[in-house]
Each structure stands twice: as C-alpha cells, then as structure tokens.
N, C-alpha and C positions, 0 to 999 in steps of 0.2 A: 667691050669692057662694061662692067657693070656700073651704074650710077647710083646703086643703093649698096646699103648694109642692109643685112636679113636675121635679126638673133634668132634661133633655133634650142631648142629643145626635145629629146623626145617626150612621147606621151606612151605613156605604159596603158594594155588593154582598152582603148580606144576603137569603139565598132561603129561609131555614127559614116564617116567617112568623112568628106571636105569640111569645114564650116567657118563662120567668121563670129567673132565676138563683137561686143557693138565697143567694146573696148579698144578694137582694132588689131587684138589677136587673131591669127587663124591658127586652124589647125590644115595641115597641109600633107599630101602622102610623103614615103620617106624621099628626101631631097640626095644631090648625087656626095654620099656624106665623105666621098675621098674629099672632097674640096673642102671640109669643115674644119678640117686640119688637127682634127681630134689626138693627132701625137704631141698636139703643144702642151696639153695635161699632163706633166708629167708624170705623174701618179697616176694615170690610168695603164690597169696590163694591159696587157695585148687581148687577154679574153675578155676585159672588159670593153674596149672599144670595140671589140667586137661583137659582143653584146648589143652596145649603143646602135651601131649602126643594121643591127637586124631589126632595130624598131618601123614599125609597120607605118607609123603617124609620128606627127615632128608637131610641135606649137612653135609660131615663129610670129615674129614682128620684125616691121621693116621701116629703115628711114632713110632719107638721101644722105648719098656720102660726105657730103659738107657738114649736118649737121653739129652743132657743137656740143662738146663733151656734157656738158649738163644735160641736154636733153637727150643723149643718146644714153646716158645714166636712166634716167626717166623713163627710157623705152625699156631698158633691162627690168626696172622695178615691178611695170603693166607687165611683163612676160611673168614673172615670178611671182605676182599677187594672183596673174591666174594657175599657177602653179598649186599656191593655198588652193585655189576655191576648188581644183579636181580632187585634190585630199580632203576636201571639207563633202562632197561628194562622197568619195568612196578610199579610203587611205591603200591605194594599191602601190603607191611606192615612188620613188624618181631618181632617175641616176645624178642626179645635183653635176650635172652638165649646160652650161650654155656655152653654144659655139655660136659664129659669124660665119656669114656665108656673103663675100661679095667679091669688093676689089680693094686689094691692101690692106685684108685685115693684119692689125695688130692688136696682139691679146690684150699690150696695157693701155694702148689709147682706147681702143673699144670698149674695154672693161671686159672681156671674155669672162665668165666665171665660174669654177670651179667649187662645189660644198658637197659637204658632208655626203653620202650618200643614203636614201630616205627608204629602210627597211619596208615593204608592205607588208602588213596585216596580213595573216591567214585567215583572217575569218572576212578578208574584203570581197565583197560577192562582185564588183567589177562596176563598171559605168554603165553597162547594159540594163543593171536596174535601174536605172533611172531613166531619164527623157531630155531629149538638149533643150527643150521647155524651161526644164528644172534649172538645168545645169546652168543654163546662160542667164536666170537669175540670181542665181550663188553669185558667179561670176561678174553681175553687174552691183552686187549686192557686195562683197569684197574690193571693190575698184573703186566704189562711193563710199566705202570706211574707211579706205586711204588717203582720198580726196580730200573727206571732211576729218581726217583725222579721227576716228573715231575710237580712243585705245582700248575700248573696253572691248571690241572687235580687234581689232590691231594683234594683238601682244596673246590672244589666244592663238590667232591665228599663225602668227610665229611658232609659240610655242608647241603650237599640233607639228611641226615640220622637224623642230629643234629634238621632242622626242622622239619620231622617226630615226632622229640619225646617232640617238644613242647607242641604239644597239644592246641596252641595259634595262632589263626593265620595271628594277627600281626606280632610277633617275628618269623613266619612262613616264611611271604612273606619278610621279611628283611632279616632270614640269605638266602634263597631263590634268592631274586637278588640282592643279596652281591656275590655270586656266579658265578650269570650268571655276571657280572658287570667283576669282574676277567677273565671268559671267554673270554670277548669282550674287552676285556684291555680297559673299557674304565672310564673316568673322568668326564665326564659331560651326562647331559640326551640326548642332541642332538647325542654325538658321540654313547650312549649305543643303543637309537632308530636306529638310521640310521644303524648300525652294525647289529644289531639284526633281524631288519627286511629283511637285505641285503641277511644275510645267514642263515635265515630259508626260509623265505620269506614273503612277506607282505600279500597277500592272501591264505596263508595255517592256516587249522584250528588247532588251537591248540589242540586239545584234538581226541582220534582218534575215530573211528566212530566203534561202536559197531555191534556185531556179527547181531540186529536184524535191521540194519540199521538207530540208530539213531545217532545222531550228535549233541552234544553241538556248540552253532552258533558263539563260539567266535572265529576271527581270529587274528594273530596278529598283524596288523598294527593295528588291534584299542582298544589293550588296552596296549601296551608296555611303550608308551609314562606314562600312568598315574601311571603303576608300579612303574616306578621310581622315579616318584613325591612324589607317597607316600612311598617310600622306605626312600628316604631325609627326608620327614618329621619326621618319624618315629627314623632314625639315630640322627638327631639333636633335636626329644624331643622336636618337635612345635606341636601345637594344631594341630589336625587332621582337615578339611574340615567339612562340612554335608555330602558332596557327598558321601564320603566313607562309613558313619557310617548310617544315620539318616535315612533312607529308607529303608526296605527290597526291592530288588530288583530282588531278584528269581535267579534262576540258568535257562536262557533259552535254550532245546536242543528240535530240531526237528525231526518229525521222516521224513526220507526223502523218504519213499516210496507212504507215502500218504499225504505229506506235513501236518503232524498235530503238534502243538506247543506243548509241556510239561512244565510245571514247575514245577519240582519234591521237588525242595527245595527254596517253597518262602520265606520263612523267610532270607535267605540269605542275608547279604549288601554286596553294592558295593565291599568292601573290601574284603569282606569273596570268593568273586569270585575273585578276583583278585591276589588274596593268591594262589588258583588252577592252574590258569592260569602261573604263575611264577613257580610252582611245574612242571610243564607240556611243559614248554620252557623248562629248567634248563636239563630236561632229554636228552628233544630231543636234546640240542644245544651238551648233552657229548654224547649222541647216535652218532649225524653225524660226532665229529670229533674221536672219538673210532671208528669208523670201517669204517674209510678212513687213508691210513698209510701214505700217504703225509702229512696231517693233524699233524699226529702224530710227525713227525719229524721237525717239524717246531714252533708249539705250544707253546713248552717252550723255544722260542727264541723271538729276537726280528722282525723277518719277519712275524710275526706272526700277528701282528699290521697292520704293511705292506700291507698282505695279504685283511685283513678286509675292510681297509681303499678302497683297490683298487674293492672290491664290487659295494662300492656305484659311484649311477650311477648320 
C-alpha cells in the first residue's frame, strides 16, 4: 500500500522527457492512469478521459498520506502555478484535470480538482521552442510571485488560464489585456501603448516563428493601440466598430524562406486576430519580467511605474 498521495496532471506537448522542478514538481512519463480514477469527474466524456490518459507526460507532486488538508491544499496550488508558468511558456492548452494517485484517495478530502478546460492557441509553436533552462526559470519565477505575493504577476497570470477557458474570444482579448494593462500599470491607451511597445518593442513580431520558418506578420506597434480600444469598448458594453467584426480578415503569416503569403484562417475578424495577438503579448511581457530578477524585485512596487515610464523615448 502506498504511503503517499501523488497529485497528477497531464502535460500537453512535452518533449524534454523526466524532469524535476526545484519547486518540487516533476514531470514524470504517463502513470498507470486506471488507478487515477478519472470517472469521478463527472463531467468528463468518455472520449475525453480518454483523451487524458493518452497524455505522454503527467506533472505531479507528492506528499505523505497524513498530511494535513492545508498543506495538501498547498501542494495542489505548487502543481497549478506550474500549470501558469507552462502557458506563460507556450499557451498550448490543459485539460483542467488534477487527479490523486495513492491510497484512499478521496476527491473532497484531497481536494481533487476539476476547471474549466484551457483551449490552446493555434498559433502555440509547443515547449520545444524553448529550453528547460528557460522553462524552470518561468517556473521558479511564478512560484516566488506566489510566495511573495506578488499581484501584479499573480492576477495576470490567472487571468492568462481564466481566458483560455473561455472559449470566447471577446471575453478572451478583455480578460487578456486586463492583464497586460496591470502589467504596464497603466490607465489610459496612450500610457498602455507607449509602455507596451517600449518594453517589448515596437518592431518585434508577436508571435514566434515556427520550426519551418513561417511567421505570422503581426508586430506590435501595429496592433497594440487597437487592443485597447477595443478592450474599452468591450469593458464599458459600447457597440463594437465594423472593423472588428464585419470583415473576415484572415490570419496573415508568411513563409519567409520563400517569401509565400498564407492565410490559413480566413474566416477570422479583425477581432478574432487581435484576441491572439493580446494572448501572445501577455506571455511574452511575463516571460521577460520572470526571468530577469531585477524585474522581479521591483514589479510589485512603485518603481515599477517609474521604470516603464523612463523607456519611452
């Protein structure tokens, strides 16, 4: 019989193979997922759990079976803030599944938990661009703004997961740069632009350029400004534009080896791009200040502002 509990998750697109976090996370190959008891979700179909259990890689943590409920809470939250940092990463998705794997689980002592399910991105080019270098910086870099409380990380990073599970993506692009908005501590569209652009940069492309070298052609100086217009609109419940809606306007990404145009997804409006684009800042703006630690110690202060401010040039 087993003497621990193991919370378990899968991990979607995962290519590194075993690893540990210094959070105390691992990622671990798939476990024997009959025993996770994945029929107590009620709400999961049948093709969905079966889905789940075709996952290749699990993220799990483990604690002794005695444990007491607060800190076995505590253990679910470390599983779930690294949840954030793989979507802060690369937003490829999550079945909003944690199961237990031991002896006696029960869903309500244990806390089992069951959310929303976390659409991924089509335009997420996977974990493979990146490096577990990277990654277990985000990651340790996510686990000390929960620690310290940090909300101005916190509450982005929620709300990156919270849009995921919309499935809407108006209410997408609004909790989206509601987000980024807090990031840039800013209040109006000029200071969120001018911030925004400052410290990403106005010609870097938002979205990253895939393994076969194609490249979706938005960058950000030219669509940050409209995010937020219609962010406002959207928050204050005014009629929407045409621009946004009334047009399919296509998703354009080029391939840049032979300079050929794509439009994989014409049906798209303005807006439904601009939904993407906001998913796609929001990352990157907690990618660059998670794993720079000057950043980090400043953030959730008020030079933080300061800092932004003296960007613009």
């Amino acid at each position: 019989m087993s003497a621990k509990t193991i919370y378990m998750t899968p991990v979607p697109r995962w290519t590194f193979g075993a690893y540990t976090f210094s959070n105390g996370v691992s990622i671990v190959p798939r476990p024997d997922v009959d025993a996770l008891r994945l029929t107590s979700f009620a709400s999961l179909s049948q093709h969905e759990v079966d889905e789940i259990k075709r996952s290749v890689f699990w993220m799990a943590i483990e604690c002794p079976r005695e444990t007491p409920f607060p800190e076995k809470r505590e253990k679910v939250r470390t599983l779930l803030n690294t949840v954030y940092s793989i979507q802060i990463v690369s937003p490829t998705g999550w079945s909003g599944v944690i199961a237990g794997l031991g002896e006696n689980i029960d869903a309500q002592f244990d806390h089992l938990d069951q959310f929303l399910f976390c659409a991924p991105s089509k335009l997420a080019t996977g974990l493979d661009q990146s490096d577990l270098n990277t990654i277990s910086k985000i990651v340790d870099g996510v686990h000390e703004a929960f620690r310290r409380k940090i909300v101005r990380i916190q509450t982005p990073a929620q709300l990156l997961i919270q849009g995921q599970q919309t499935r809407q993506y108006y209410i997408s692009l609004l909790l989206w740069t509601i987000a980024l908005d807090a990031l840039m501590a800013a209040a109006s569209e000029e200071a969120f632009s001018a911030r925004l652009t400052a410290f990403i940069g106005r010609d870097e492309y938002i979205f990253p350029e895939d393994k076969l070298g194609f490249q979706a052609e938005y960058k950000v100086g030219d669509v940050v400004k409209d995010i937020y217009v219609l962010r406002g609109i959207l928050a204050h419940g005014n009629q929407i534009p045409e621009k946004f809606w009334k047009e399919d306007v296509g998703f354009k990404i080029a391939d840049r080896r032979y300079g050929i145009r794509l439009d994989p997804w014409s049906d798209w409006s303005y807006a439904a791009v601009l939904a993407e684009c906001s998913l796609f800042l929001l990352c990157a703006t907690l990618r660059k200040i998670l794993l720079k630690p000057s950043f980090m110690n400043i953030v959730g202060t008020s030079s933080w502002e300061s800092y932004l401010e003296s960007l613009i040039k």
